[in-house]
Phi, psi and omega in degrees: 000141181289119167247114155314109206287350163307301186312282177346281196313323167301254188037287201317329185292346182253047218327322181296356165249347178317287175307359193274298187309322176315301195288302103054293203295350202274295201283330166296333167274346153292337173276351198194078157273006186249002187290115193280319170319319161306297181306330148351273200305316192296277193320005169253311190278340169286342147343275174320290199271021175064038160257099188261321096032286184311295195287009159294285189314320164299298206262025143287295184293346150261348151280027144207056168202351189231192177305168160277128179216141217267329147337254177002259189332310185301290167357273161315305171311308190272004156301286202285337168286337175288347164290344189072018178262085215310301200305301203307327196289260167024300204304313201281324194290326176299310148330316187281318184299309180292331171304356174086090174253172182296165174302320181274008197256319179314307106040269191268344185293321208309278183007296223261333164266026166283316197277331185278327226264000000 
């Protein structure tokens, strides 16, 4: 069945939709795997629900494949930091900060790269 990767995306905005948006986001990305917007929504909601493996690999293909965006970067970064990937954790978090993050993402990135650093 056809999931419209607009829906994945509200979904995403929302926690309280996550497991619905997982299963939502897993068939919307078979139709459209090249979406860095898709690729987002998934990898933020896998994020959320501590599948950090997934949600590297989703907002890595959307941080070198859509704009730059400082979500994206935090996202990622605190993916490879729960993975234990020190350099990539470095890399993103350091990237998500200059692209400018909200105060508590900011927050917590200085934190995580403080324990990496």
């Amino acid at each position: 069945a056809f999931v419209p990767a607009q829906l994945v995306i509200l979904f995403a905005e929302d926690p309280a939709n996550d497991q619905r948006a997982s299963a939502l986001g897993s068939k919307a990305l078979g139709a459209s795997p090249d979406d860095p917007r898709l690729a987002k929504a998934v990898g933020l909601i896998s994020f959320r629900l501590g599948d950090f493996r997934r949600a590297a690999d989703l907002l890595n293909r959307a941080a070198t494949t859509g704009p730059a965006d400082s979500r994206v970067f935090y996202y990622l970064g605190m993916s490879q930091y729960r993975l234990k990937h020190r350099t990539e954790a470095i890399s993103a978090l350091r990237r998500a900060l200059a692209l400018g993050l909200p105060a508590d993402q900011g927050g917590t990135a200085k934190a995580a790269l403080g324990e990496l650093e």
